[in-house]
Structures are given as structure tokens and as C-alpha cells.
BAFI-3210 file (N, C-alpha, C; in Angstrom, 3 decimals, decimal comma, padded with zeros to 6 digits):
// residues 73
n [1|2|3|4|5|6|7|8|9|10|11|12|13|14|15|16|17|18|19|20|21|22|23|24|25|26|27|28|29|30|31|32|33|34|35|36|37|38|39|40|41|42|43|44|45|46|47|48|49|50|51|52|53|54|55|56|57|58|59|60|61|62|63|64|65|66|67|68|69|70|71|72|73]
n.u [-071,500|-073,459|-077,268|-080,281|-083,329|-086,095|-087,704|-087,753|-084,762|-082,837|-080,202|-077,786|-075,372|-075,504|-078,755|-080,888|-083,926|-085,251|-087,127|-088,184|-089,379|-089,930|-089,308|-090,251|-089,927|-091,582|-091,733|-090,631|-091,612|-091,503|-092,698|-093,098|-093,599|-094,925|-094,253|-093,053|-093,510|-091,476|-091,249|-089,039|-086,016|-083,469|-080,207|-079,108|-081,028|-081,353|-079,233|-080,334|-080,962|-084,171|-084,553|-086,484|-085,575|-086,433|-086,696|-088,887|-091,475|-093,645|-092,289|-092,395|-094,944|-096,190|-094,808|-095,788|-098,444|-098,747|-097,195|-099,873|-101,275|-100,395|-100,257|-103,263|-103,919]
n.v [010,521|009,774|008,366|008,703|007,068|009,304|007,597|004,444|004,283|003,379|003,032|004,470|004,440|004,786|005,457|003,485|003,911|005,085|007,801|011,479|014,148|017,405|020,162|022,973|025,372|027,096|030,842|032,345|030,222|027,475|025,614|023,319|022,370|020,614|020,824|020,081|016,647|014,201|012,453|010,602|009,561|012,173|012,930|015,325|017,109|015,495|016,543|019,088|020,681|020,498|018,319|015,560|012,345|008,631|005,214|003,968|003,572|002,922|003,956|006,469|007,055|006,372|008,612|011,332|010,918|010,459|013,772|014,587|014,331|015,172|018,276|018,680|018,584]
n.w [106,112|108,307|108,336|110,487|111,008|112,105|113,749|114,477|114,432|112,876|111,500|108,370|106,254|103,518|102,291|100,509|099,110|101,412|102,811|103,036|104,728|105,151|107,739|109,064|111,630|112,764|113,125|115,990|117,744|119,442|117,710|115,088|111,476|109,284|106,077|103,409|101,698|100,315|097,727|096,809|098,187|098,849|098,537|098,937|099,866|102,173|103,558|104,622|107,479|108,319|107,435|107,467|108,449|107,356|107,196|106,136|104,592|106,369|109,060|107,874|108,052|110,407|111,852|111,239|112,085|114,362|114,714|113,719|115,324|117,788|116,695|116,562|119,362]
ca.u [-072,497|-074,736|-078,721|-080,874|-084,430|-086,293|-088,787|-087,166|-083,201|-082,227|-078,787|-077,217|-074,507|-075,888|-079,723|-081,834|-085,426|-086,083|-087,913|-087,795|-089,862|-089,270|-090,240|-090,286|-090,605|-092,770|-090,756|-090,847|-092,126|-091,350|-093,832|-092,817|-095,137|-094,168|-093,871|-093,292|-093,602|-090,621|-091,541|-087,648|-084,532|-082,583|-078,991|-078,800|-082,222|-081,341|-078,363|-080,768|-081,309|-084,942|-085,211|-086,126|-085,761|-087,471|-085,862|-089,562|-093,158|-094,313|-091,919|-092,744|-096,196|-096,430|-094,613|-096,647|-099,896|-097,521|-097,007|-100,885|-102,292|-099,603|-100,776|-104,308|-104,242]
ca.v [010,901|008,475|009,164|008,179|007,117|009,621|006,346|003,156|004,471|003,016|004,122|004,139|005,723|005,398|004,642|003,347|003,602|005,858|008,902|012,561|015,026|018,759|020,697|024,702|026,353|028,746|032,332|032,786|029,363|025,511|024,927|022,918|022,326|019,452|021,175|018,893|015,173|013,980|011,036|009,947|010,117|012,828|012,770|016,806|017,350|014,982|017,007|019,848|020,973|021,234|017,768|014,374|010,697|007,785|004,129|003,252|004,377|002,854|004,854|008,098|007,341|006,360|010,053|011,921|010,528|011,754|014,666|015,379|014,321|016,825|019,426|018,763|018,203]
ca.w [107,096|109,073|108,238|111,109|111,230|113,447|114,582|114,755|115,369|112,540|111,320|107,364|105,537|101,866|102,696|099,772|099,446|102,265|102,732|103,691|105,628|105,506|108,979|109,049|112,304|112,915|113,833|117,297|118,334|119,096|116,809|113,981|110,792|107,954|104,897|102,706|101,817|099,439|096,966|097,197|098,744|097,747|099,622|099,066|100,876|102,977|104,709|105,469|108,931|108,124|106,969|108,977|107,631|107,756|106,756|105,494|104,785|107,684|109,790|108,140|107,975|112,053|112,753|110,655|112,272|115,573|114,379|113,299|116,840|118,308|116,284|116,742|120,469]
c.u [-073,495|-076,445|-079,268|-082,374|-084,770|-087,094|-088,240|-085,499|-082,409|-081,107|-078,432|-076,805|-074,967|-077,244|-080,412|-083,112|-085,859|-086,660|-087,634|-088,985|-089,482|-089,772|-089,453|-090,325|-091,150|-091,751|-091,528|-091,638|-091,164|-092,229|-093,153|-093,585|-094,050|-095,043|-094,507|-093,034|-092,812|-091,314|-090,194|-087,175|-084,024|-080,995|-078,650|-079,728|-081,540|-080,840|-078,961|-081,048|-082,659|-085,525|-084,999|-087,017|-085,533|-086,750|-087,328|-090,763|-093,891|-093,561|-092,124|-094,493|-097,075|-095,882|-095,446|-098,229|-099,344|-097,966|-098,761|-101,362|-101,543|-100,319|-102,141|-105,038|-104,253]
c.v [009,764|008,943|008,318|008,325|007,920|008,371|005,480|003,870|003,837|003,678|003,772|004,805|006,032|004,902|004,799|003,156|004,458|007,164|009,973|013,416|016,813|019,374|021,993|024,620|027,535|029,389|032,744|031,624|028,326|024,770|024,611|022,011|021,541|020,459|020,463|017,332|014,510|012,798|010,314|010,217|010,815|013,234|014,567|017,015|017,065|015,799|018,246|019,683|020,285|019,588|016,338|013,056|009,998|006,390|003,600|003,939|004,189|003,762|006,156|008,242|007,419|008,115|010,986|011,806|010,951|012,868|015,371|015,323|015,234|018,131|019,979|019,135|019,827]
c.w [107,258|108,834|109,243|110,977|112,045|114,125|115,044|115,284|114,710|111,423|109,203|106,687|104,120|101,708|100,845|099,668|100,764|102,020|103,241|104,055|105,826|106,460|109,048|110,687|112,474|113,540|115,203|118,536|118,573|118,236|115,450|113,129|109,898|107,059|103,244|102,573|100,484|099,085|096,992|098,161|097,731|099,128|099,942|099,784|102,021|104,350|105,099|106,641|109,455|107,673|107,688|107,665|108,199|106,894|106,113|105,181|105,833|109,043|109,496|108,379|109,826|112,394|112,494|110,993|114,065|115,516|114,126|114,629|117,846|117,911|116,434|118,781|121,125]
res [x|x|x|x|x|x|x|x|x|x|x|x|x|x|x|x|x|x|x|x|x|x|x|x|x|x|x|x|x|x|x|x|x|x|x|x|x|x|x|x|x|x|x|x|x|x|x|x|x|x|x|x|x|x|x|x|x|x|x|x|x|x|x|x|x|x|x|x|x|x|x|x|x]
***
């Protein structure tokens, strides 16, 4: 399985050093809330539905600052 950055678009079958993101939706919405904030890669996380990765800290850290001005706005 291919893991893709959601930011950059960048692609890799056995990624090292990246990061993960867990995002819930809310029941009965499009609203989707980050969760949690993984300290690794974990390749089992990874293949959740539920969970969105990042090839760096600066790419999770740019969505996540995304993601808060969405939520805020």
C-alpha cells in the first residue's frame, strides 16, 4: 500500500519518519475534529480510515494550523 501525504502529495510504500493524525467525525455532520496527534508512525494506525499522514512535521504542522482556522472560522 502507497501512504500519501495529505499536503505536499507525496507518495511512499514503507514511509519512515512520518506522522499520523487521527480525525473522528462528528455523527450527523461533515464536521471532522483531529483527535489525536501520534508521536510516530505506526503502519497499523496508519491503514485506518480515520487516519491522515503527513511525510513531515512541517506538513502536519501546516494542516493542522488548516484545520484550526477551519474550525475557528
Amino acid at each position: 500500500m502507497k501512504f500519501l501525504c495529505r499536503v505536499c502529495g507525496r507518495h511512499e510504500d514503507e514511509p519512515q519518519g512520518w506522522h499520523l493524525v487521527i480525525e473522528l467525525s462528528k455523527p450527523g455532520t461533515d464536521i471532522r475534529n483531529t483527535i489525536f496527534i501520534l508521536d510516530g508512525w505506526d503502519v497499523k494506525q496508519a491503514h485506518d480510515p480515520n487516519s491522515v499522514c503527513f511525510c513531515s512535521a512541517r506538513c502536519k504542522d501546516r494542516y493542522l494550523a488548516d484545520r484550526h482556522q477551519q474550525l475557528v472560522a
